[in-house]
C-alpha positions as CSV (number, residue, x, y, z in Angstrom):
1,X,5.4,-14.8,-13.6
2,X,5.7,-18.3,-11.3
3,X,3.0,-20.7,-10.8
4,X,0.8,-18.9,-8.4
5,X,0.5,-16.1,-10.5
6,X,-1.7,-18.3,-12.2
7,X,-3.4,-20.6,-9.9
8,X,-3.9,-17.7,-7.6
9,X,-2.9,-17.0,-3.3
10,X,-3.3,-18.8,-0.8
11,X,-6.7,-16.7,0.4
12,X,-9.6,-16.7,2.4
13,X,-12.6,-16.5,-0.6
14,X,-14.5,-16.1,-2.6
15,X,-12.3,-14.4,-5.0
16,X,-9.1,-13.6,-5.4
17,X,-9.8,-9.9,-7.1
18,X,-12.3,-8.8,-4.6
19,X,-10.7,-10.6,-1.8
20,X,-7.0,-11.0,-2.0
21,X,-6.3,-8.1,-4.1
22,X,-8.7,-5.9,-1.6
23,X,-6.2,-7.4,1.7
24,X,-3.0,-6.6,0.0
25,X,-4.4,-2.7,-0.8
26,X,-5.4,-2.6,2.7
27,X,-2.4,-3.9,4.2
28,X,-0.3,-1.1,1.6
29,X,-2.6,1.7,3.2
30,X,-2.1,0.7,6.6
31,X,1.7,0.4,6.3
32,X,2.0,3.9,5.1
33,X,0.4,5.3,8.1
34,X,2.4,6.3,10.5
35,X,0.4,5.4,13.3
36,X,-2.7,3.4,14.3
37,X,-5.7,4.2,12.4
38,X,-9.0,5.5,14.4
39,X,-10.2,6.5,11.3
40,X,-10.9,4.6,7.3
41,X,-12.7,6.1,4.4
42,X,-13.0,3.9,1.8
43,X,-14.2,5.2,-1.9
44,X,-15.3,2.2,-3.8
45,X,-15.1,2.6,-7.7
46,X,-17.0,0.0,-10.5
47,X,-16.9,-3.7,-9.7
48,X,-16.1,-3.1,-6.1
49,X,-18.8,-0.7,-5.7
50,X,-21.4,-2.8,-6.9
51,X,-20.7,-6.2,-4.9
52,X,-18.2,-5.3,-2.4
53,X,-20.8,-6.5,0.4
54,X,-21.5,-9.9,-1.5
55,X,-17.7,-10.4,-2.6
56,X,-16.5,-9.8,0.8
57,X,-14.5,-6.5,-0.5
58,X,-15.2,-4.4,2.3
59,X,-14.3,-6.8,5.0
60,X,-11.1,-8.1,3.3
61,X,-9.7,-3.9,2.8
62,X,-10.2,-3.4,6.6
63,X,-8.4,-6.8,7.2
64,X,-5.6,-5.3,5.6
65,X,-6.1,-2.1,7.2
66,X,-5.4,-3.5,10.3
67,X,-2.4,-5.4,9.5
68,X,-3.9,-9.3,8.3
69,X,-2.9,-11.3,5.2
70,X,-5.1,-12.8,2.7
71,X,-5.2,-16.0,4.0
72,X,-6.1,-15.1,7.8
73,X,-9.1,-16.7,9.1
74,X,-10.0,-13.6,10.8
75,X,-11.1,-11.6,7.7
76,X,-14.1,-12.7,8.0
77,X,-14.8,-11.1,11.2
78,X,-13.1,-7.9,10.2
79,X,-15.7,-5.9,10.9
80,X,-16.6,-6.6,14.4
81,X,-12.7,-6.5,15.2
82,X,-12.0,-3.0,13.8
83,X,-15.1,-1.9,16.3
84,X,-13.5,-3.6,19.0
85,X,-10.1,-1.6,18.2
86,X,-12.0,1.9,18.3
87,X,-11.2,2.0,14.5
88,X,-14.4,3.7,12.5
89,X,-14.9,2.7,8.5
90,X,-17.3,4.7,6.4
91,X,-17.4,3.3,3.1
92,X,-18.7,5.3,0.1
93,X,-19.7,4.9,-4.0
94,X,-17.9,6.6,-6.7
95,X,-16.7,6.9,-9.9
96,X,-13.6,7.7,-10.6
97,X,-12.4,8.3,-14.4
98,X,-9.8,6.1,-15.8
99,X,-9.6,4.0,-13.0
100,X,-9.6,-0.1,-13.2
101,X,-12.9,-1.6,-12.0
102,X,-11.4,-3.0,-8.9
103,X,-10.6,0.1,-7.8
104,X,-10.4,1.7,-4.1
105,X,-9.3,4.9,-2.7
106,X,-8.5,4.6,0.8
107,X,-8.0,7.8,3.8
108,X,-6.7,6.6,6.9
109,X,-5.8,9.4,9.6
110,X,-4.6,8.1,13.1
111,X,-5.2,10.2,16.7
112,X,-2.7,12.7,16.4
113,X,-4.7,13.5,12.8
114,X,-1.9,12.1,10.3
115,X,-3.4,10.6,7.3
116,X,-2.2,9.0,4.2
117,X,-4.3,8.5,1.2
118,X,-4.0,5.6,-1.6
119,X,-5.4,5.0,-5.0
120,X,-5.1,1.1,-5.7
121,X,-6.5,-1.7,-8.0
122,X,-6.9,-5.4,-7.9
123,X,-5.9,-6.0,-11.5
124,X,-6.9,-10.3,-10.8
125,X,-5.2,-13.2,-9.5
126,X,-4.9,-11.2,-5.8
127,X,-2.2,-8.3,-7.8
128,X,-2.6,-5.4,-7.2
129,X,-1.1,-1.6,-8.7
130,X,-0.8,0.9,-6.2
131,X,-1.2,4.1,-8.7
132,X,-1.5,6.9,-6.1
133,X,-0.3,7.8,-2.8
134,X,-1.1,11.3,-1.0
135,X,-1.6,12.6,-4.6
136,X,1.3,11.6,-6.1
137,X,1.6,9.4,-8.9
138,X,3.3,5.8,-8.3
139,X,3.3,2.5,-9.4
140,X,4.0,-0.3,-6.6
141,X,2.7,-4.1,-7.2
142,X,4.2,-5.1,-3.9
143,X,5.2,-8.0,-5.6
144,X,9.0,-7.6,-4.7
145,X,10.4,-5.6,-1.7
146,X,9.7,-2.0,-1.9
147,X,10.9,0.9,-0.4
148,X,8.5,4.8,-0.7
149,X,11.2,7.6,0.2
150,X,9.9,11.0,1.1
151,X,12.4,13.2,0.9
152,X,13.0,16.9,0.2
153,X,13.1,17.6,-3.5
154,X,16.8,19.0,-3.0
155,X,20.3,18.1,-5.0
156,X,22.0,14.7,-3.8
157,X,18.9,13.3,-2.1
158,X,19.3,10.3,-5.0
159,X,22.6,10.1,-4.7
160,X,22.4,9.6,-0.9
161,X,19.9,6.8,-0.9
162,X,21.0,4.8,-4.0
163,X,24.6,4.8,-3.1
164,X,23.7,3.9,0.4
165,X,21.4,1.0,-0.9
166,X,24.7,-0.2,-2.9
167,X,26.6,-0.1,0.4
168,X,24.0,-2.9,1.7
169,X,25.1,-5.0,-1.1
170,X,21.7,-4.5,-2.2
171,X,20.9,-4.6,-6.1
172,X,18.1,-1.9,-7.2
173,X,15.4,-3.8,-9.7
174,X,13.8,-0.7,-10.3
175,X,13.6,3.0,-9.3
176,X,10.8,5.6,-10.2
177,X,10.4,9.3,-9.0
178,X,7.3,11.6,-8.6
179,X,7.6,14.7,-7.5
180,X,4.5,17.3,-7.0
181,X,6.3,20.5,-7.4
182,X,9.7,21.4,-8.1
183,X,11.4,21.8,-4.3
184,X,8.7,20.9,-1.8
185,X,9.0,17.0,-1.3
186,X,9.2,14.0,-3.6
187,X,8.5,10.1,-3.3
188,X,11.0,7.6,-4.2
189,X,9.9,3.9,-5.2
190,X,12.3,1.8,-5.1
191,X,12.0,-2.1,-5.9
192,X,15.1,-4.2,-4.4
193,X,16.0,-7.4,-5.1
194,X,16.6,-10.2,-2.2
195,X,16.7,-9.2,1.5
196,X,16.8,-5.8,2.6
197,X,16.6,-5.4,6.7
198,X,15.0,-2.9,8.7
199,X,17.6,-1.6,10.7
200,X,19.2,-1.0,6.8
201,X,15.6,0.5,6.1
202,X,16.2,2.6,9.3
203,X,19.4,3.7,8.2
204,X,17.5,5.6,5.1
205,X,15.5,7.5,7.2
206,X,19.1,9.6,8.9
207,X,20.4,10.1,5.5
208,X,20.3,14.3,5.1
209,X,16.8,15.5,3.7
210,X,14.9,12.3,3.9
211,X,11.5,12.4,5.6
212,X,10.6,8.9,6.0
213,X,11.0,5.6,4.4
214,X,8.4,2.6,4.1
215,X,9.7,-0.8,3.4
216,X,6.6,-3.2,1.8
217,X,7.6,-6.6,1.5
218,X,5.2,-9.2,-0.1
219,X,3.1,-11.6,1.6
């Protein structure tokens, strides 16, 4: 934990769990689509379904939807900006059992109707735990570099990646795998520590079996 940890982000208000936290899920989301969004659901669970309006929840997710960082003056115009990109958010109530109050599920599908799906919560102080993506079951803070890996769930694919990651003179922090079922595809997370480039990132994606790699770094 360092200082800001504590004293919170650097932010646009008024708070840094329904504000912050909301940006940094949106900005997740939005990375994982593989395209432009024309299209946002956003299911609202507990806290953030009773005051996202007042809190500014709902504009700060599409901020991050759409690319911005807590602290960008233009959250507070999100709205109007995701209209003038062609970009249409429905936002919806729900409960959803287990989950931390701060919770928001979020659909994004692009024009050539690719979507991705996330499950994430601001847990205070602007962090956030990313516990879902496209149904499968994760655990990314975003806090240090992170790299999501979907691959085919074949033999070597680990190998491959890890021992390519070493070649960068990269050091894993830590590793996690989820898988759905046993041989259809699988999801990698993959904390580094220090730099990691994206031509290196890049260089994941034409290892054998590998579908696509995400690189999140933090704010």
């Amino acid at each position: 934990m360092n200082v800001f940890n504590i004293i919170g982000p650097v932010m646009i208000g008024p708070s840094s769990s329904h504000t912050a936290g909301a940006v940094r899920i949106g900005r997740i989301a939005g990375a994982l689509l593989d395209g432009v969004p024309v299209k946002a659901h956003i299911l609202l669970h507990g806290s953030f379904a009773k005051t996202y309006r007042g809190h500014g929840t709902d504009k700060a997710l599409v901020a991050g939807i759409m690319g911005m960082s807590p602290s960008d003056t233009r959250i507070r115009s999100s709205l109007e900006l995701a209209k003038e990109r062609n970009l249409s958010v429905v936002f919806e109530k729900g409960e959803i059992e287990g989950a931390h109050p701060n919770t928001a599920v979020i659909t994004l599908t692009d024009a050539q109707g690719r979507t991705v799906t996330l499950q994430g919560a601001s847990v205070g102080g602007g962090n956030i735990v990313i516990s879902e993506i496209n149904g499968m079951k994760v655990d990314v803070t975003g806090q240090q570099t992170t790299l999501l890996i979907l691959h085919k769930d074949v033999p070597g694919v680990i190998a491959h990646v890890t021992n390519y990651i070493a070649a960068q003179g990269v050091n894993i922090g830590n590793f996690k795998l989820t898988r759905g079922h046993r041989g259809e595809t699988a999801l990698m997370t993959i904390e580094v520590d220090g730099e990691f480039s994206r031509e290196s990132n890049a260089g994941i994606e034409k290892l054998p079996n590998v579908i696509r790699s995400t690189m999140l770094r933090p704010d």
